[in-house]
N, C-alpha and C positions, 0 to 999 in steps of 0.2 A: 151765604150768610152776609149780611151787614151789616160791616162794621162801622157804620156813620154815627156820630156821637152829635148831643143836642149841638155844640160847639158849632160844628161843621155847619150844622144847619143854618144855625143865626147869623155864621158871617156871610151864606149864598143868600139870607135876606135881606142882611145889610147892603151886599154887591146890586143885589135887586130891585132895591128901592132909589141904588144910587144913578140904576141904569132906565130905569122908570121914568125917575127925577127929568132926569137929560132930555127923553124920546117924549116925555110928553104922556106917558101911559097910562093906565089906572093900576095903581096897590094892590089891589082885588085881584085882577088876575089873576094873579102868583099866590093870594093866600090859602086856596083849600090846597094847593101840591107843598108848600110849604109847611103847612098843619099837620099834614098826613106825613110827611116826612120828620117832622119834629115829636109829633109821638110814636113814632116808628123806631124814633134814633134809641143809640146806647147812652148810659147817663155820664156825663164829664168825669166822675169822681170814684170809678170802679174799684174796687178794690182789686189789689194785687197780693195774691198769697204763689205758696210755693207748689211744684207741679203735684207735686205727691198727694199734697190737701186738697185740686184740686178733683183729682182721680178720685181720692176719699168721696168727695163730695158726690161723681157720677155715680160711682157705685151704690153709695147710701142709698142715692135719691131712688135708684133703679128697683133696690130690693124694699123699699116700701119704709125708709127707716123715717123719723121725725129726726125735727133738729137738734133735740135735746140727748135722744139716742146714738146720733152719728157723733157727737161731741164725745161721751161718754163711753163708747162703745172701749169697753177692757180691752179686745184683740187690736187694735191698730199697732201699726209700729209704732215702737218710742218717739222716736222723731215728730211725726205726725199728731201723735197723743201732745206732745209737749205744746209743739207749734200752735196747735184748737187752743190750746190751753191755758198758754202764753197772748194769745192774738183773739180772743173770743169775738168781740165784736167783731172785727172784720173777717171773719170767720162764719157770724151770724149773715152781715150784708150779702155775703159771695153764696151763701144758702140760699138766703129769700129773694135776691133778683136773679138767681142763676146766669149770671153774667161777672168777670173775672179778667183782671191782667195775670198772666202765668208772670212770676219774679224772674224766673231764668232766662227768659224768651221775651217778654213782652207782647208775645202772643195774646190776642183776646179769646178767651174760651166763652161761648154761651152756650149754655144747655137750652133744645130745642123740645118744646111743648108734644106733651104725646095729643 
């Protein structure tokens, strides 16, 4: 998995334009691998929920649930229940990009496309 964020990308364009600049090169070169890799990347601004939420989250997605269901679903634990509930929106982002900071870890979770 790659965890390369747009971030990362723009500063090895910045470096490559500075190193271009120097050598005399053409910009062009470097733009279709730089493209490719900047819609490739993770988004700067992920959200970070806690590990539990996002477990909830694999699991939901697995067993066919929508987003409105996995929020509401009665069985969750309390904890978890509260957290959706308390934190909705970012709650909603870490649903719909399937991508996530674990809070505990810092770990980047993305769920991988079936």
């Amino acid at each position: 998995m790659n965890n390369e964020t747009k971030w990362d990308v723009f500063e090895d364009a910045l470096r490559a334009l500075e190193e271009f600049g120097e050598q005399g090169s053409s910009w062009e070169m470097a733009y279709d691998d730089l493209s490719a890799r900047y819609a490739a990347a993770l988004p700067d601004d992920m959200p970070v929920i806690p590990e539990a939420v996002g477990e909830w989250i694999k699991d939901a997605k697995a067993r066919y649930y929508d987003m409105l269901e996995a929020m509401t679903k009665w069985t969750l634990d309390q904890p978890v229940f509260d957290w959706i509930h308390d934190n909705s929106d970012t709650f909603a982002r870490a649903w719909l990009d399937g991508v996530w900071h674990i809070e505990e870890t810092g770990e980047i979770m993305k769920l991988e496309a079936d």
